[in-house]
C-alpha positions, 0 to 999 in steps of 0.5 A: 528470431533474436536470443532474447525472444527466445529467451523470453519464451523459453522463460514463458513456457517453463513452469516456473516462469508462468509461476512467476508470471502469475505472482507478478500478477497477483502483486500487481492486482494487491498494489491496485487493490491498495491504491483505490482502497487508499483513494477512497478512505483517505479523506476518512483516516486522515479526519480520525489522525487529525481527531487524535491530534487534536485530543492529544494536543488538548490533552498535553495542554493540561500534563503542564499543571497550570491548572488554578 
């Protein structure tokens, strides 16, 4: 067997090596959490940033005081 293979098990038998591995894990799953969740609300948040703009846009149209 190569040293890496034995390295790679001797790193997957010790505890803290599986306690990496769960965390890997446990990040990889958060990512792909974050990625649908972005996927389906995107089209949603980017119409209320898109509101905002558009107030705020209406809004500083009126600071410029060429009101009558």
């Amino acid at each position: 067997m190569s040293k890496l293979m034995q390295g790679i098990e001797r790193f997957w038998r010790e505890e803290e090596g599986a306690e990496t591995v769960e965390w890997i894990l446990v990040c990889g799953l958060m990512v792909a959490v974050f990625v649908v969740a972005y996927t389906a609300l995107s089209p949603q948040i980017e119409a209320v940033f898109t509101a905002i703009a558009n107030v705020l846009q209406g809004t500083a149209g009126d600071i410029g005081g060429g009101g009558a």
